[in-house]
C-alpha positions, 0 to 999 in steps of 0.5 A: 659518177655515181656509186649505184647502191648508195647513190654516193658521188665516187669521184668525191669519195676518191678526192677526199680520201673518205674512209667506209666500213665497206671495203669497196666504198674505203677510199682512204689512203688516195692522194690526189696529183695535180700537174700546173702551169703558172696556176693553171690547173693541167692535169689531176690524178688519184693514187693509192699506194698498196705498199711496195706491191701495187699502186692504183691510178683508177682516175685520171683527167686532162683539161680539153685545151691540153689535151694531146699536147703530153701533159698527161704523159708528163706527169706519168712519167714523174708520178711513175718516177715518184713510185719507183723511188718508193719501191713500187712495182705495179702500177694499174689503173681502169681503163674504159674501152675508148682509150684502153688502146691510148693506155696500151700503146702510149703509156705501156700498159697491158691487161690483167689476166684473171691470173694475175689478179689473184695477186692483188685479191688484198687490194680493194681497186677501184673498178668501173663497170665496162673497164679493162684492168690494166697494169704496168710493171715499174723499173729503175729503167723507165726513169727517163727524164722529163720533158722540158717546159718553158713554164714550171711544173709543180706537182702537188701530192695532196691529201685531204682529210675529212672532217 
């Protein structure tokens, strides 16, 4: 995915945590989350933490041979875990059109009105053209427990710093 002004690659920028004199190319401060089964890479999201207000997820990605199979889910529900431990309120993230409805209707997010988004204007999110910025309010409620597997999960906060 590329960054049209600056043909920089956006997913690697985002993944290594690159840091820009332009707010909008400053992507310091992202962790990247992965979900494994026996080494087995499952599932991959970015975070950024604007503190106890916000946190973005503007990527997130499930191998095919997962998909529909609540591997994402899983690891929602304990980053969302992870987040409420931490005091965050908000969580939004991008969501393009073709699973807007998937992020509305399975995961509980809805659409930031223009209103809303006067909120966050300290908050550079991640934003791709054609998306539908997308929130959810976290609450100690919506900690439920994980799902069970019979392989164990880790999830790695990772990250990386640029050299």
């Amino acid at each position: 995915m590329k960054e049209p002004r600056t043909k920089r690659d956006l997913v690697e920028d985002v993944i290594f945590s690159r840091w820009s004199e332009l707010n909008r190319l400053n992507f310091q401060g992202f962790y990247t989350v992965v979900l494994e089964r026996d080494d087995d890479l499952i599932t991959v999201a970015t975070v950024r933490v604007y503190g106890e207000k916000v946190a973005e997820i503007p990527l997130v990605a499930t191998r095919f041979q997962y998909r529909r199979l609540g591997m994402c889910r899983i690891m929602m529900n304990e980053l969302e875990k992870k987040l409420i431990e931490l005091g965050v309120q908000r969580l939004v993230l991008p969501a393009v059109p073709s699973v807007l409805s998937t992020w509305e209707t399975s995961f509980g997010f809805s659409r930031i009105t223009e209103s809303e988004r006067l909120n966050f204007l300290d908050c550079t999110f991640l934003d791709f053209q054609g998306s539908h910025m997308c929130q959810k309010l976290l609450k100690n409620t919506q900690c439920t427990e994980l799902s069970q597997l019979t392989a164990s999960l880790v999830i790695l906060l990772i990250q990386r710093a640029e050299n």
